[in-house]
N, C-alpha and C positions, 0 to 999 in steps of 0.2 A: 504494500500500500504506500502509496507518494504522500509525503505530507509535508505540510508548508513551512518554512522561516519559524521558530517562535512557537511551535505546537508541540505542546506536554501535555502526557495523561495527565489527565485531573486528579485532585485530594481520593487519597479513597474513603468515606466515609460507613458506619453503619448502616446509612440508606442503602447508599452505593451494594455493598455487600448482598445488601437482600435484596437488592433491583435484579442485579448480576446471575446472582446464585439462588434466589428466594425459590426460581421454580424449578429448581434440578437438586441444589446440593445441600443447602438450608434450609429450616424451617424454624421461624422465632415461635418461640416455646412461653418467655415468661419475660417481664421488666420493659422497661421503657425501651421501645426501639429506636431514640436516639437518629434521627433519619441526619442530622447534622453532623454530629459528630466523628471526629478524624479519628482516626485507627493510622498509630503510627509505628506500630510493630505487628508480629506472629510470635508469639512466643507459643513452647509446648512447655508445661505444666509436670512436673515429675512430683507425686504425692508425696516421696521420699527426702525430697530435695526441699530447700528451703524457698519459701515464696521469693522471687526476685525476679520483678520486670519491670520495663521502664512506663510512665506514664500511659496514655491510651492505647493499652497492648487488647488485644484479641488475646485471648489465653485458648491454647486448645486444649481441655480434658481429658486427655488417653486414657484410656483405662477408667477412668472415674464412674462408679456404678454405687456408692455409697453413700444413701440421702444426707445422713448426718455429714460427711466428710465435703459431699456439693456443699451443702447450706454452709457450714463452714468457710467455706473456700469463698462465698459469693459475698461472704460479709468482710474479706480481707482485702478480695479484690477492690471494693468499691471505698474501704480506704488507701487504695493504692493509685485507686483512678481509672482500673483499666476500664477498658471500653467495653467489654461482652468478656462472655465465655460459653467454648461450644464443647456441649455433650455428643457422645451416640448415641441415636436412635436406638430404642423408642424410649423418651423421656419422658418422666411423669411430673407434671405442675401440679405437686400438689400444694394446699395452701400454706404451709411453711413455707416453700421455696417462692410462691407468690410474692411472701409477704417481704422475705430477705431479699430477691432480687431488687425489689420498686423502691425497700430506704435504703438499700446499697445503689442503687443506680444502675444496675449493672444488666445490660442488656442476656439472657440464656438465650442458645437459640442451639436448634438438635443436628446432627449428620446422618444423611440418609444413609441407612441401614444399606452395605454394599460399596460403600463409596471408600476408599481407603483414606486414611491421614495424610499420606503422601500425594495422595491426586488435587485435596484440599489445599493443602501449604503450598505445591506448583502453580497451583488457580489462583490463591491468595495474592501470592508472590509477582504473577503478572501485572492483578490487578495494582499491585503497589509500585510495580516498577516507573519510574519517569521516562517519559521517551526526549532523548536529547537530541535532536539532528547535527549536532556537533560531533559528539559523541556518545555513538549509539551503540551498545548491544544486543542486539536481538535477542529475546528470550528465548530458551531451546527446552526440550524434552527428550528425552533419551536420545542426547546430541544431536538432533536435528532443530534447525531451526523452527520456530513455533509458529503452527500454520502450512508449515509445507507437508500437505498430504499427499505428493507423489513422491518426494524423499521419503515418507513412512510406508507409501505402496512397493518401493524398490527393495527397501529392506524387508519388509514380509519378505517379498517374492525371494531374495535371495537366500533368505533362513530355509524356507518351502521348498525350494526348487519348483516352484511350479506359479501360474502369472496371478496376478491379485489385481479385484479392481475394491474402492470404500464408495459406498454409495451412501445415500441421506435416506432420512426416513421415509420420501415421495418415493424411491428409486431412480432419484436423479444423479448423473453418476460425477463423484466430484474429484478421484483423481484413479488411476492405473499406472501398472508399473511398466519399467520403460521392454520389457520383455512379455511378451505375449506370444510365444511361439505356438501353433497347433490350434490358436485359439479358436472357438467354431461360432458359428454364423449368430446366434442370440452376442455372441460378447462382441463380435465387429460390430452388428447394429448400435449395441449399445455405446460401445465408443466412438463411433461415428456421431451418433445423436445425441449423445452427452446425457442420454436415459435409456432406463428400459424400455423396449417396444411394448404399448400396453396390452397386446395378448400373451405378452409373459408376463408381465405383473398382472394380470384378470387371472389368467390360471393357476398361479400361485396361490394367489389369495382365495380364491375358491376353493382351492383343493387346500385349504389349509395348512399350505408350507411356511407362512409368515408368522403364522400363531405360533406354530412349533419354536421357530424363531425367538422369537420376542419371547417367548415363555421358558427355554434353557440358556441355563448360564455358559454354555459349555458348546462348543462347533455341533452345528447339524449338516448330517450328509442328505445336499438333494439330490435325487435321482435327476437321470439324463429327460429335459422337455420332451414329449411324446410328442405324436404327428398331428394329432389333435389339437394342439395349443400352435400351431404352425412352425414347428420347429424342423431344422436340417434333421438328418440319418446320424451325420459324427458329431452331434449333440453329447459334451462330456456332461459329466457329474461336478457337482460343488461341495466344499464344505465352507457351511455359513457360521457365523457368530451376530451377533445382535453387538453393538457399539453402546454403554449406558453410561449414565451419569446418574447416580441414584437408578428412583424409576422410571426416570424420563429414559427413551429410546433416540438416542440422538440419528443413528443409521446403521450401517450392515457391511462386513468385510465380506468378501466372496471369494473363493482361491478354488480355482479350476485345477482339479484334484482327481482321474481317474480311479486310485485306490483310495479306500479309508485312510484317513490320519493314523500313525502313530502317536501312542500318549505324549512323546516329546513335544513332534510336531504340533499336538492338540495343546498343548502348554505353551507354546511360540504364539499361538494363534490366540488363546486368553490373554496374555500378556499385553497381545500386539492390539488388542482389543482396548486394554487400559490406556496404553500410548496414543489409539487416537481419538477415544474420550478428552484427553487434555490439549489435544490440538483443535480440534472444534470448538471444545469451549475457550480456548484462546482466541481463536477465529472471532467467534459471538461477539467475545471481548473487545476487541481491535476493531468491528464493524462498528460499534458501539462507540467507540473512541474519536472515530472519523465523526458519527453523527453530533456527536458531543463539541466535536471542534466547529460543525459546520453554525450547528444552532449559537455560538458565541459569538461568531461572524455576522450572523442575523441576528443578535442583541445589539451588538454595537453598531449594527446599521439602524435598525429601527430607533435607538435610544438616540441618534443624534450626534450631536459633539464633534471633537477634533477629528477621531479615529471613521466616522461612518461613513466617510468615503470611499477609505481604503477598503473596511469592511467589503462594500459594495461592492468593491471592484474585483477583490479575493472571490465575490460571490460569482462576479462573470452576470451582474445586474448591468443593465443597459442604459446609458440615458435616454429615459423614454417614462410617459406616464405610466405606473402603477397602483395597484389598491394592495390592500393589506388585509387578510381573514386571520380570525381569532377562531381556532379551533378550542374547545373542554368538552369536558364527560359531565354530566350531571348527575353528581353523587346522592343519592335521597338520605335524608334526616335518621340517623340510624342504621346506616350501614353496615354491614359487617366483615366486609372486604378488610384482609390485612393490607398493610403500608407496599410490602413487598406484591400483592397481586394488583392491589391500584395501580402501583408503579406502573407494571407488567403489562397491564390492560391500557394504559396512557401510551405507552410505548408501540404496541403493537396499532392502534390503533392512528399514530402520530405516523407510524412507518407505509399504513396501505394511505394516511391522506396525501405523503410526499411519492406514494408512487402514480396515485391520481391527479398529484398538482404534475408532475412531472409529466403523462399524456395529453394533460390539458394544455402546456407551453412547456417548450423546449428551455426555458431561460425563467421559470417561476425557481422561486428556493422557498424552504421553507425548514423546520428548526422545532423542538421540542424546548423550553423556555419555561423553566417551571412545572407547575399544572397547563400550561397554555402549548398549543401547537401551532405556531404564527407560519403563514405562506403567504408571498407576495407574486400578483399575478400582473405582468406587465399587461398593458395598456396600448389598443391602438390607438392612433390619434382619432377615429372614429368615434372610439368608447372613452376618451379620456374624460368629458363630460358628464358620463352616465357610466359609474364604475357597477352599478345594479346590472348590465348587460349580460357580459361575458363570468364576472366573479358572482353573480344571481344565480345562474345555470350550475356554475360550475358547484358552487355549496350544497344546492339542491340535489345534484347526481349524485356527490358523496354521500350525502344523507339519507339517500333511496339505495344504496347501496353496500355502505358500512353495514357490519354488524358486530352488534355487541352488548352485553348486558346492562349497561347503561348505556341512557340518553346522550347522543352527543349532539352539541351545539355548533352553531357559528355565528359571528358577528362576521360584517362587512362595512370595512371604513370608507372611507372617503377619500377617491380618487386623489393619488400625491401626483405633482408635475414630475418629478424625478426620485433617483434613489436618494438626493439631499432633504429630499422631503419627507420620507415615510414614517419619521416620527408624527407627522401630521395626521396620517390615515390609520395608524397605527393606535391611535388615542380615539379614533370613530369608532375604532373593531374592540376595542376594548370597553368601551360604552357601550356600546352596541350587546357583547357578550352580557355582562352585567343586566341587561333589560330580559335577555332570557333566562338568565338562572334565575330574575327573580320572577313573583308571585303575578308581575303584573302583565306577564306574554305566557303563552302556553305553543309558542312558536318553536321549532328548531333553529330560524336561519332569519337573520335579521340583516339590514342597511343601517347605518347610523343616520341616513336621511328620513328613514320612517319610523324612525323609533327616538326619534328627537325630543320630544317633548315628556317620553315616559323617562328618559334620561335623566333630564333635567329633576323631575321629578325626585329620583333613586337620589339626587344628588343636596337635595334640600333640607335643611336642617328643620326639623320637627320635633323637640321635646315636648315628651308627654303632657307635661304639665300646662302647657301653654296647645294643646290641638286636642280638639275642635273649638272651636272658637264663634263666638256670636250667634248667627242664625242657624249653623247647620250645628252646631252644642244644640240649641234650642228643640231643634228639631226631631237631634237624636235622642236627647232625652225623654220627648213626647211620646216617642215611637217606642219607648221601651218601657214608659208607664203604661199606654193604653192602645200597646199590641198593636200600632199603626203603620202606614207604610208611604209618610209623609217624607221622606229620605229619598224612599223607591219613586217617588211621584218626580219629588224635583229634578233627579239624575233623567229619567226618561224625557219631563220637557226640554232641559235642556240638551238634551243629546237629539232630540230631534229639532234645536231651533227653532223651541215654539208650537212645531205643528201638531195642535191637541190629538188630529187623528191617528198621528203617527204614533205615538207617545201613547196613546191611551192603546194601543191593540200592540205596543211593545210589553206592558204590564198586564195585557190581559182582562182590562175593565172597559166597560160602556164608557164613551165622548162625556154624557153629563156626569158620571161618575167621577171619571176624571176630574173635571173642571172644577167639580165642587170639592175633590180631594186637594187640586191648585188652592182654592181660595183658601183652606185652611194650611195649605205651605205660609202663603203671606201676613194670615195672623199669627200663627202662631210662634214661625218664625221672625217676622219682622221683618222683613225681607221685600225690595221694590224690586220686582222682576223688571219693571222696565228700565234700572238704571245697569247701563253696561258694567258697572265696576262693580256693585255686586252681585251681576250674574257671573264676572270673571272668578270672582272671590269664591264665590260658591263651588263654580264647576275644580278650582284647585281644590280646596277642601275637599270635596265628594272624592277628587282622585287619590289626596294622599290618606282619606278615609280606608277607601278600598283597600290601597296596599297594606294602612296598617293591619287591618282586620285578615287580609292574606297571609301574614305573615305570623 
């Protein structure tokens, strides 16, 4: 991967960790999860040995299966500072440990059953390394640089004697070794197409050779594709392995294998399986790293300043109009999503909107930013007037298209003249976001030109004590002594401007019904509907009414 002037992995923090690792290798168990906080060591933990690490250490646990000796251990930690400490799975919170992790501070969190100490500390260990473009070490895993899965497909092959391809969970094939000799007609297709042909993956999976897969720890021999699933005559046999990280199934080593494995061979092939569990997840890491750099690129453009030119221009933004969309998830009041799968879910979902911003214009970027997933859609000079055009449509398709367990949103700012501008459009889409998360849109996909005035509203100082105020006080108190719906009357005339018929068959009552429900809005309120300033007054009040009561 190329990377620019000036680009370092970022801090690694607690969040970080269970962003990273939450859905393969960790699972937080007990104590605050600390999403901030820097983790500036790995230390491993010897029960024997004297407690001694330095400030915001990760402690790993080995061996530690001994409630009393955890709890212990979580109340020393947290006067030493460290940051977390991780058990093996399967760990038990119970309320002792509950209650000693949250006043020690100290984040628990478990290791997926399977996963070695050694695959975790290599994982860790990337994710803490600085990437220096100056001077850079690549991180490696059983001497091979980290990431290269066709230097890990050569060495299989050459422990084997016989060709290796690593395919991914799809059976999309992602690297082969440089020998393939005898190979037959499924594995040329395949490495021609950089996947399997899908009447070998349909008959696999039917005939349940994938299940077997995923379901042993240990190389399964496939028999040679029959004529039936379209396969050649000198169709060999394979011995498979499944690739894991914990339980997650990252993909599948293949080695075209006439004979069964011997036990060595089948211990090459376990091993080999381990090694490139931690080049994938290095991989993940490093994709992550890029996105990470890109989205800082896209802060300091949007934010403005000295630096958002260069930003801009790093971004390969145009000068040309653009808009600015504020992508969120809309989290419901009581969630129960942990920090690590909202992460997860932001993430995944930030990743298919920059694959759609990315169909949509060749030249759009866009950047995860928080909770926020911000994309800027250049502008033709057609549309630079009307950024609801092209960025309308385009919010809209994602919308109809994303999925996922929560609601996501989007705001749409207001067309900037250039990338020097997009802090400007950038403050629409965020306003604009803000109108749908609250109570008073039940929209997905907003402009900051039509949602201008609910805006303004979200932004208006309102202490209790002082709202409702005058006639519409008056009003609402009537209505709550004597079960009235003098409130409901006013908001409908004035939303219809007056016109009684409209008004009256918006509430569902008879024309003289109405009017005589009107005539006691004006006494009892006090209220001249014919003066513009207190029908203005009103119709504010009625609005920041609503919201309050929404909220």
């Amino acid at each position: 991967m190329t990377r620019e002037p000036g680009m370092h992995r970022p801090r690694t923090t607690v969040g970080r960790v269970l962003e990273e690792l939450g859905s393969t290798l960790l699972q937080h168990v007990s104590g605050p999860e600390h999403p901030e906080l820097s983790i500036e060591a790995v230390v491993i933990h010897d029960p024997e040995d004297e407690l001694d690490q330095p400030d915001r250490a990760l402690v790993l646990g080995v061996g530690l299966r001994d409630s009393a000796r955890i709890h212990g251990l979580i109340a020393r930690l947290g006067e030493r500072g460290a940051a977390g400490l991780v058990l093996r799975a399967p760990v038990t919170a119970d309320p002792t440990m509950l209650s000693a992790a949250h006043s020690a501070g100290v984040t628990v969190l478990s290791l997926t059953r399977g996963v070695s100490w050694g695959h975790l500390a290599g994982t860790l260990g990337v994710l803490m390394t600085p990437s220096d473009p100056d001077d850079a070490r690549p991180a490696s895993f059983g001497g091979i640089p980290a990431g290269d899965l066709f230097a890990v497909a050569n060495s299989i092959a050459a422990l084997l004697q016989a060709p290796v391809t690593i395919e991914d969970r799809h059976s999309r094939l992602l690297a082969f070794s440089s020998v393939q000799e005898g190979a037959d007609a499924s594995r040329i297709q395949t490495i021609l197409g950089r996947q399997v042909p899908a009447q070998y993956t349909r008959f696999l999976e039917e005939s349940g050779v994938f299940q077997a897969i995923y379901r042993s720890e240990r190389p399964v021999t496939v028999a040679p594709l029959p004529r039936e699933a379209g396969a050649q005559p000198e169709e060999q046999a394979r011995a498979v392995i499944a690739v894991r990280a914990g339980e997650e199934i990252l993909g599948t080593i293949w080695v075209a294998s006439p004979a069964a494995l011997n036990p060595a061979q089948e211990q090459i092939l376990i091993d080999s399986s381990r090694l490139v569990a931690m080049h994938l997840i290095w991989q993940r890491t490093d994709a992550d790293l890029e996105r990470r750099h890109r989205a800082q690129l896209l802060g300091a453009a949007l934010d403005g300043g000295p630096g958002a030119q260069d930003a801009a221009r790093a971004l390969r933004l145009r000068e040309e109009p653009a808009v600015v969309l504020a992508l969120a998830l809309d989290v419901p009041d009581g969630s129960q999503l942990s920090h690590a799968h909202l992460a997860a879910e932001r993430k995944r979902v930030a990743d298919a909107f920059a694959v759609h911003l990315a169909f949509a214009h060749p030249q759009a970027a866009s950047g995860l930013i928080g909770d926020i997933a911000y994309g800027v859609i250049p502008l033709s000079a057609a549309d630079s007037d009307d950024s609801g055009g092209p960025a309308t449509r385009f919010a809209g398709e994602f919308i109809a298209r994303v999925r996922s367990p929560l609601r996501a949103l989007i705001g749409i700012g207001r067309a900037a003249a250039g990338p020097g501008n997009l802090t400007f459009s950038r403050s629409g889409a965020d306003r604009a976001l803000r109108v749908l998360r609250s109570p008073l849109s039940d929209r997905s996909t907003a402009r900051f030109e039509d949602v201008h005035a609910e805006a303004l509203l979200l932004e208006l100082p309102a202490p209790a004590a002082e709202f409702p105020s005058g006639a519409i006080a008056r009003l609402a108190a009537y209505d709550a002594d004597h079960q009235a719906s003098l409130i409901d009357t006013l908001r409908a005339w004035l939303d219809a401007f007056g016109d009684v018929s409209a008004a009256s068959a918006a509430v569902y009552v008879h024309p003289n019904t109405f009017r005589y429900r009107l005539k006691r809005v004006t006494e009892v309120g006090g209220i001249d509907l014919a003066d513009p300033d207190a029908r203005f007054a009103a119709m504010l009040q009625l609005r920041l009414l609503a919201l309050s009561r929404a909220r």
